[in-house]
C-alpha positions in Angstrom: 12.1 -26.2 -15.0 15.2 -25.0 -13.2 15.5 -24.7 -9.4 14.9 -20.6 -9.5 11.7 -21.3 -11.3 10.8 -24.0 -9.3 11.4 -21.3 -5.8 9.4 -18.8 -7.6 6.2 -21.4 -8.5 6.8 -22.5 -5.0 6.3 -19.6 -3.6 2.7 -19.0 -5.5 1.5 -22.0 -3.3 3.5 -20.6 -0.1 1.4 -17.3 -0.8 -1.8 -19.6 -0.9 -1.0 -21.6 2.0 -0.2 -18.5 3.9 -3.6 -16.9 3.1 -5.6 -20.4 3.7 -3.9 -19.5 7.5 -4.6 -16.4 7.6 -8.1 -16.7 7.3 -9.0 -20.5 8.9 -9.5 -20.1 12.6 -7.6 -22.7 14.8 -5.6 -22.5 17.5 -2.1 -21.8 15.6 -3.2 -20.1 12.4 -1.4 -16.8 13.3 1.9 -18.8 13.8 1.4 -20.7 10.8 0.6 -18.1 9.0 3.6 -16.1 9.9 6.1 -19.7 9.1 4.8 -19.8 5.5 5.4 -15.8 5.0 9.1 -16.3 6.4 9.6 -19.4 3.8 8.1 -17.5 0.6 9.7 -14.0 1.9 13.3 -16.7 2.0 12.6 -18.4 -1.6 12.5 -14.8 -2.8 16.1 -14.4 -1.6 16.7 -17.7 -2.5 15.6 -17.9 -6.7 17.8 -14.8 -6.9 21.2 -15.8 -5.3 20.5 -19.2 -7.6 19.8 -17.7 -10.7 22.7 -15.5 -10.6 25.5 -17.8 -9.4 24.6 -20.8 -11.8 23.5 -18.1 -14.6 20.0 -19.8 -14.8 18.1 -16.5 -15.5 15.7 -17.1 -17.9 12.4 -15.0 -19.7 9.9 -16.9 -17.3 12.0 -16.2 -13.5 12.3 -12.4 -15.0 8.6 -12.2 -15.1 7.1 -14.2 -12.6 9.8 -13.6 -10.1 8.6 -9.7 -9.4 5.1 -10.7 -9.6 5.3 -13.3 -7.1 7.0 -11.5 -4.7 3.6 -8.5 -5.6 1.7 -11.2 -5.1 2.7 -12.2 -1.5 3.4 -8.8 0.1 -0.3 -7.0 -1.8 -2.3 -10.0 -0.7 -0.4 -10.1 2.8 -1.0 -6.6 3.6 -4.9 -6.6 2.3 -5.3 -9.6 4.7 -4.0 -7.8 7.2 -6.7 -5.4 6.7 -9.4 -7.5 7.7 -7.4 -9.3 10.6 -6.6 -6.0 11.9 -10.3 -4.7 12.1 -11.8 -7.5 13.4 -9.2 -7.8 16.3 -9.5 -4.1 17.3 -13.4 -4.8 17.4 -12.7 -7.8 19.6 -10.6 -5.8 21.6 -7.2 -8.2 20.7 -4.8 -5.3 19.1 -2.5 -4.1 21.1 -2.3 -0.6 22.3 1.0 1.1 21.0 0.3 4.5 22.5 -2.3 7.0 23.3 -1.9 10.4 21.6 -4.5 13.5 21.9 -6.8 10.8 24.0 -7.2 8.5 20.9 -5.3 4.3 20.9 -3.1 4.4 18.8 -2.6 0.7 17.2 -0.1 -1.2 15.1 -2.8 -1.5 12.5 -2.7 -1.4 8.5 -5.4 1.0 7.1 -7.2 0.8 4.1 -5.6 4.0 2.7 -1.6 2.4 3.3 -3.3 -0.8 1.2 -4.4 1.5 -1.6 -0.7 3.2 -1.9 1.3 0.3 -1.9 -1.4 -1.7 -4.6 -1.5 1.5 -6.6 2.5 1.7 -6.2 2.9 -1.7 -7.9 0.1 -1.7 -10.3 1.6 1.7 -11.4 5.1 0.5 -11.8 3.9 -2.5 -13.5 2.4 -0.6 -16.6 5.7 1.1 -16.9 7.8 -1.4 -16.9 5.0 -3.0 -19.6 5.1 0.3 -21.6 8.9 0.2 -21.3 8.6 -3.4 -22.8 6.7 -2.6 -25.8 9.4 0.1 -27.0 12.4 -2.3 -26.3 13.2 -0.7 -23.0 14.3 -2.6 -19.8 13.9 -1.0 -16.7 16.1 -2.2 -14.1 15.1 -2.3 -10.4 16.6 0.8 -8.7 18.3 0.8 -5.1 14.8 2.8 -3.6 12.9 0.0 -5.3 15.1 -2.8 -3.4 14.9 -1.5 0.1 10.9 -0.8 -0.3 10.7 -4.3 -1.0 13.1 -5.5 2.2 11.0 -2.9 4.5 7.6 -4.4 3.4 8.3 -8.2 4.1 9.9 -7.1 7.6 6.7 -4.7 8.4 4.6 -8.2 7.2 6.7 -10.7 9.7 6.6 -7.8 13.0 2.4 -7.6 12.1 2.5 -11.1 12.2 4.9 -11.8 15.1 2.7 -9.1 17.0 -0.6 -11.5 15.8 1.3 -14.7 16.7 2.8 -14.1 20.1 -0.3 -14.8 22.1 -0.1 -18.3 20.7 3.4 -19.1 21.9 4.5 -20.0 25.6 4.2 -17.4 28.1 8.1 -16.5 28.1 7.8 -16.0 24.4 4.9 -13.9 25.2 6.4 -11.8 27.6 10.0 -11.7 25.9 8.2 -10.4 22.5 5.0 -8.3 23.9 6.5 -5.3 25.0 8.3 -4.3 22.2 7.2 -6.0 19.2 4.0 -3.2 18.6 6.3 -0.3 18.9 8.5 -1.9 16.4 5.9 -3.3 13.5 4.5 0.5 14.1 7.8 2.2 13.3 8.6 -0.6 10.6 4.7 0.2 8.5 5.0 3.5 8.7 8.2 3.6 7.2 7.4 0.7 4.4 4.3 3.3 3.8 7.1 6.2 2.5 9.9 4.0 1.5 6.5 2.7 -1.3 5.2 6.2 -2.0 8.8 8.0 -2.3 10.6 5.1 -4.7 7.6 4.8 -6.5 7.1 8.9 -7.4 11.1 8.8 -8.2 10.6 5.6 -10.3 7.8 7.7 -12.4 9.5 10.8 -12.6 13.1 9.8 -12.9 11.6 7.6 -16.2 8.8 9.7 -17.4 9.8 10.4 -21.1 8.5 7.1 -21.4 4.8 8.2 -21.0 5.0 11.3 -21.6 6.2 11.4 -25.3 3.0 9.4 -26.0 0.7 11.6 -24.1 
C-alpha cells in the first residue's frame, strides 16, 4: 500500500477516533475532538498533493479517497446534531444574536444534515451511474470549494465547543468572535452544498435522463 492509501485508511480511523471524542464525556473531549478533525481534514490535503507529485494514483485512492472525506464531514455534522441539542438544553451554546425576540445560536439543524447527506448520497449515484456507462465525472470547481467550506464550518463549531476547555486568555481571545464566525461559515457551507450540487445534476443530467 502506498503512502496516499495509507493517508486515506488513516483517516477512516482519524474519523473514528474523532467520533469516540465526540461522544465520551471527559474533561478535553471537545479539544480532542477538534485535534483529530484538523489531522483527518490535513491527510485529506495531504493523499492528494502525494498522489499527484509521485504519480501514485491508483483505482483504490480514486474510490476511497472521496468517500472518506463523505465519511468525516456527514458523520461530523450529524454529531454535531446531537452535541448541539443537548448543549442548548443545558444552556452551554452560545448566543449569536437575538432577532424578532428569538436566540439565535451557532447550531446545525436537522434539516442542514439532511441537505448535505442527501447532496452526497445524490452525487454518489451519479457518479456510479456515470461509471457503469464508461463515464468519468471529474470534480468541478463548486464541488471543491463546498468541500473546503464544510471542513472550516466543522473546525469553527468545534473551536466554538472547545474554547471553554482552554485557558482563560484563550477563552477570552476566541469567545467573542468565534460564534459569529462558525454562523456565517454554516450557513454558507449550507448553499455552497445545495447550489454545487443542483448544478452538478443539472449541468450532467443526460446521464439519467436518457434512461428515464
Amino acid at each position: 500500500m502506498n503512502l496516499p492509501n495509507k493517508l486515506t485508511v488513516g483517516r477512516f480511523v482519524l474519523t473514528g477516533a474523532f467520533l469516540a471524542a465526540m461522544f465520551s464525556r471527559s474533561p478535553l473531549n471537545d479539544t480532542l475532538a477538534l485535534v483529530f478533525f484538523c489531522v483527518a481534514s490535513f491527510t485529506d490535503f495531504l493523499d492528494g498533493e502525494i498522489a499527484r507529485r509521485r504519480k501514485l494514483i491508483t483505482n483504490f485512492g480514486v474510490l476511497m479517497d472521496p468517500l472518506a472525506d463523505k465519511i468525516l464531514t456527514c458523520s461530523a455534522f450529524i454529531a454535531l446534531v446531537e452535541r448541539h441539542m443537548r448543549a442548548k438544553l443545558n444552556g452551554e451554546l452560545p448566543v449569536v444574536f437575538q432577532f424578532d425576540g428569538h436566540d439565535v445560536f451557532a447550531k446545525v439543524e436537522s434539516w442542514m444534515v439532511v441537505i448535505i447527506v442527501a447532496r452526497e448520497l445524490g452525487i454518489t449515484g451519479l457518479r456510479l451511474l456515470a461509471a457503469s456507462k464508461h463515464v468519468v465525472l471529474a470534480a468541478e470547481r463548486y464541488g471543491k470549494h463546498k468541500t473546503i467550506s464544510q471542513m472550516a464550518a466543522i473546525i469553527a463549531l468545534l473551536v466554538m465547543d472547545a474554547y471553554g476547555e482552554w485557558w482563560p486568555w484563550l477563552h477570552d481571545f476566541f469567545s467573542p468572535w468565534t460564534p459569529w464566525f462558525a454562523l456565517i461559515v454554516l450557513w454558507l457551507t449550507v448553499l455552497l452544498t445545495l447550489v454545487s450540487g443542483l448544478l452538478y445534476l443539472w449541468r450532467n443530467r443526460s446521464l439519467y435522463l436518457e434512461d428515464m
